[in-house]
C-alpha positions, 0 to 999 in steps of 0.5 A, spaced: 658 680 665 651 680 662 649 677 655 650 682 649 644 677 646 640 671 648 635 666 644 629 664 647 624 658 643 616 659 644 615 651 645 608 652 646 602 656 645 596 652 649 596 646 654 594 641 648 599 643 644 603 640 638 610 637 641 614 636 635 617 643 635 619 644 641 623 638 640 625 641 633 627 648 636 631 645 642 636 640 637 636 645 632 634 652 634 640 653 638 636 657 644 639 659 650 631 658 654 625 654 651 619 657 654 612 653 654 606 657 655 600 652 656 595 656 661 588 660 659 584 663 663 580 656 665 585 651 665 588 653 672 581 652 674 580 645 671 587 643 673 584 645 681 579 641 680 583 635 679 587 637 684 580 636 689 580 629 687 587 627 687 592 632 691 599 629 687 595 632 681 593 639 678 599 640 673 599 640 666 597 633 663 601 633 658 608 635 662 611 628 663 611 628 655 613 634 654 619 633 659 621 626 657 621 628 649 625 635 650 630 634 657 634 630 654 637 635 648 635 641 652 640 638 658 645 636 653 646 643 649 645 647 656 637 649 654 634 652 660 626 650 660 622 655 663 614 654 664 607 654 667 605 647 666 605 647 673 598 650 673 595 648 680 600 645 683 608 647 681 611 644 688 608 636 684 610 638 678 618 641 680 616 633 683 616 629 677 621 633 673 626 632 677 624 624 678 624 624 670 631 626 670 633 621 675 630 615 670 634 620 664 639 619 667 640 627 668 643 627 675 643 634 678 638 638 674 635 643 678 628 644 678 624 650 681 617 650 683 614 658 683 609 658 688 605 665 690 599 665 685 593 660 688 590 666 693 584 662 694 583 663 701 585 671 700 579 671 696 574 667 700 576 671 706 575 678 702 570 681 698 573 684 693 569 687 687 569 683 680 572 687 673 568 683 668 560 682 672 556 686 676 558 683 684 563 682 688 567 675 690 563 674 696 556 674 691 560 667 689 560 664 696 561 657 696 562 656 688 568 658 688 574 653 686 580 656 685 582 663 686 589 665 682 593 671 682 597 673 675 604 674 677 610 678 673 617 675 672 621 676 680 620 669 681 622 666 675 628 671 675 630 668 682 630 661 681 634 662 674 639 666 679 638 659 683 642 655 678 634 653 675 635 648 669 627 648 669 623 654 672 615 650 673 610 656 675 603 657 676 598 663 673 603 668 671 602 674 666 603 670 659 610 675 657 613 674 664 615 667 661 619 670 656 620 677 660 624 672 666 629 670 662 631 677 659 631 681 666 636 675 669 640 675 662 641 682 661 641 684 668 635 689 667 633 693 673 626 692 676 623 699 675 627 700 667 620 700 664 623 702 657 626 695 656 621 691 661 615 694 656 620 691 649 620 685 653 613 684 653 612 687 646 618 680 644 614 675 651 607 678 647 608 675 640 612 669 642 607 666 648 602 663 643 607 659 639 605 658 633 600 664 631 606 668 630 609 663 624 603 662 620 598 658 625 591 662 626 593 666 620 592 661 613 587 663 609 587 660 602 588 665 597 588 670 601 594 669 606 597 662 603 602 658 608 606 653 606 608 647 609 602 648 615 603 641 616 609 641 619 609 648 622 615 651 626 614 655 632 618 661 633 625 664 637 627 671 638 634 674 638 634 679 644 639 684 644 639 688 651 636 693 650 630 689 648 629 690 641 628 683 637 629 679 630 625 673 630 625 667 627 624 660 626 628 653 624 631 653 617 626 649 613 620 647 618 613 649 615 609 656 616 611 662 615 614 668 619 612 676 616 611 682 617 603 680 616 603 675 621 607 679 627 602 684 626 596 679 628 599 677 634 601 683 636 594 685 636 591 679 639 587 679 645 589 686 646 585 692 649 589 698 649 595 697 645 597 703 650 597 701 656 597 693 656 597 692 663 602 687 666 604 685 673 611 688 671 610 694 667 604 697 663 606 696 656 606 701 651 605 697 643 604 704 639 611 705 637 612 697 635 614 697 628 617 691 624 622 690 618 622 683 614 630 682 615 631 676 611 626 669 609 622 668 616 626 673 619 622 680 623 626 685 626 623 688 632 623 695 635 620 700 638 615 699 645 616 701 652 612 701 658 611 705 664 610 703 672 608 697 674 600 697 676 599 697 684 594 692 684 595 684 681 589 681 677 585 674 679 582 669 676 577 666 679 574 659 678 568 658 680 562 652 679 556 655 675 552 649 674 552 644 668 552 644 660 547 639 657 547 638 648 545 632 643 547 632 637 544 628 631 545 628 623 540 628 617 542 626 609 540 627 602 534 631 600 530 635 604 535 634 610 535 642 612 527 642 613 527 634 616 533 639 621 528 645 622 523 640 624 528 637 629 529 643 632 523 645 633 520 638 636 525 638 642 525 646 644 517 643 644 518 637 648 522 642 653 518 646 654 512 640 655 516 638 660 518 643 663 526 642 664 528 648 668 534 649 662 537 657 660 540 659 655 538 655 650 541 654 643 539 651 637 543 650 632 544 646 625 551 646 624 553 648 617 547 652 615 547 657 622 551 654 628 556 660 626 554 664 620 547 667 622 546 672 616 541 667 613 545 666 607 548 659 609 541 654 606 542 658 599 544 652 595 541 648 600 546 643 603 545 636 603 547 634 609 547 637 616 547 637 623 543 639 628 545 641 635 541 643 641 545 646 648 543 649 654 546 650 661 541 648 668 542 649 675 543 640 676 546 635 673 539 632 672 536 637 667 542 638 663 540 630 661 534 632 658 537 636 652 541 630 649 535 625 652 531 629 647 535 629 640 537 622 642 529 620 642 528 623 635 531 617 633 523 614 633 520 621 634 522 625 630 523 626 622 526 620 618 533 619 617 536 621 623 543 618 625 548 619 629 547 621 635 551 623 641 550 627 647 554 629 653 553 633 660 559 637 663 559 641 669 562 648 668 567 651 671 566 659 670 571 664 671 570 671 673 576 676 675 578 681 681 583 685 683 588 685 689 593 688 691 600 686 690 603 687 697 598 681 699 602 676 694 609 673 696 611 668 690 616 663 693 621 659 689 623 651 692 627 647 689 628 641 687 634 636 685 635 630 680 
């Protein structure tokens, strides 16, 4: 028999996310599934990157804190976790989930590790054509450092029918998170693209937590939210055939609307007609939203239509490193002192002939973002300027901070606070492969 609803909580909605209302939606939410979404687009290549030095490494940093605040409510109220905090290394993270449970004290909990989506050797064999830049995957030669696959919800859905009490992925299409949980509630066949589509419009507007209930939204004025401070993540109450109302925990901050539905739905959002997915392409333009209650969204309409044949890859790769100083000035004149500044250090690199490319000059509070020029008018008292570039080595991106930080004694009066910092970048670039060449796989691992 199959569910007639099902209550899935948005736990997280970046890997640095809050923790707080996660623990909130778990003891007062009374959620079937809680869903953490902790990846973007470079995390799994950072987290790969970790994993290089240290192989019992490459998940999410935060998991441990997570799992220690929320398994122990979860377990005792029979909430399953599903996420993808396990990044580079799902297999280490399944791990020490089920070793935290041991120490809880939560014999028996069943963790899955979902695995399949590192397609790094695939990529390096191959030469497959780059969606997002001119080239193929071979032009990045030995640059590359991690190669990931963006599966649909099949794995999740197996290890929910394994008995999971915990579903740790890698790189997986954001909504499959949310989309697992419905397909195996409710049973739904893997080509009913009608309810697989909804499903993905609900799994879209709950991935980024927060953003849903008021976060990214505030605008003093404009669109006042209360209780920002305190804000709670949303929940979904999902009917089989894929409609929805959404929510949040009676009496947490932030606010759930209409307005607020309407920003996410759209978020990072192309063609709101075919929003391509690992298991369906989805269709937003027939979504529509009713306020049923005080922070509480109805949500209908949406379908999809079948799966694409190819599956997108990110693939991360090191390009070079970034340099940048920074340095404050103060009281009257501060704007002209920073301009002369500025000017000083793209001099002193261009004297030295430090091989740097896209350089930035910047003074934060006048033009780093807002470029119309109005931003001096009236002049501000304080600023700080800021000088950022990229190089081929890690010695010629020490020569930007190096500069701004010799404005101390050769430069203009008044400068202080100076601070530099290199970092290597890790850059990702995109492809396509298809489907059939990628075979997730579920282990389990038991407390």
């Amino acid at each position: 028999m199959t569910a007639r609803t099902i209550r899935i909580g948005a736990g997280a909605g970046f890997s640095g996310d809050r923790i707080e209302p996660a623990l909130e939606l778990v003891e007062h939410g009374q959620l079937d599934f809680l869903a953490f979404e902790c990846l973007a687009e470079r995390t799994i290549a950072l987290a790969q990157a970790a994993r290089r030095i240290d192989p019992d490494a490459g998940f999410d940093p935060l998991l441990e804190d997570r799992m220690r605040m929320v398994l122990p409510a979860a377990h005792a109220r029979g909430v399953r976790i599903v996420t993808n905090m396990g990044a580079a290394n799902p297999a280490g993270a399944a791990r020490l989930v089920a070793r935290i449970a041991r120490e809880l004290g939560l014999d028996g909990l069943r963790v899955a590790a979902v695995t399949g989506d590192d397609v790094l050797d695939i990529v390096r064999a191959g030469d497959f054509a780059l969606t997002d830049r001119p080239g193929t995957s071979r032009d990045l030669g030995e640059a590359i450092v991690s190669a990931n696959a963006y599966l649909g919800a099949g794995g999740i859905v197996a290890a929910l029918a394994g008995g999971a009490d915990v579903v740790i992925t890698g790189r997986v299409g954001d909504p499959a998170l949310f989309l697992g949980p419905m397909i195996h509630a409710f049973g739904w066949a893997i080509d009913d693209w009608e309810r697989l589509g909804r499903g993905t419009v609900v799994g879209h507007l709950l991935e980024c937590a927060g953003q849903v209930t008021g976060g990214y939204f505030a605008d003093p004025g404009v669109k006042d939210v209360p209780d920002l401070a305190r804000l709670g993540f949303p929940f979904a109450d999902i009917a089989a055939d894929g409609s929805a109302v959404l929510g949040k925990v009676d009496g947490s901050g932030g606010c759930l609307s209409i307005a607020t539905c309407k920003e996410q739905l759209l978020y990072e959002i192309l063609d709101p007609g075919a929003y391509l997915q690992a298991d369906v392409i989805a269709d937003f333009r027939t979504v529509g939203f009713e306020q049923v209650a005080p922070d509480r969204v109805a949500v209908s309409g949406g379908s999809g239509s079948p799966q694409p044949d190819t599956l997108k890859v990110s693939i991360g790769y090191g390009d070079g490193f970034f340099g940048e100083g920074q340095m404050s000035y103060a009281g009257p004149g501060a704007v002209a002192r920073g301009r002369l500044a500025l000017d000083v250090v793209r001099e002193r690199l261009a004297i030295t002939g430090v091989a740097v490319t896209d350089l930035r000059f910047e003074m934060i509070g006048v033009d780093a973002i807002d470029r119309t020029g109005r931003g001096d008018t009236p002049e501000p008292r304080e600023i700080r300027v800021r000088v950022a570039g990229r190089a081929a080595t890690r010695a010629a991106a020490e020569r930007i901070g190096a500069e701004v930080e010799a404005l101390y004694t050769n430069g203009p009066f008044g400068g202080g606070g100076a601070v530099t910092a290199v970092r290597e970048v890790l850059a990702v670039a995109s492809t396509l492969i298809d489907r059939a060449r990628i075979s997730p796989a579920v282990h389990y691992e038991v407390a």
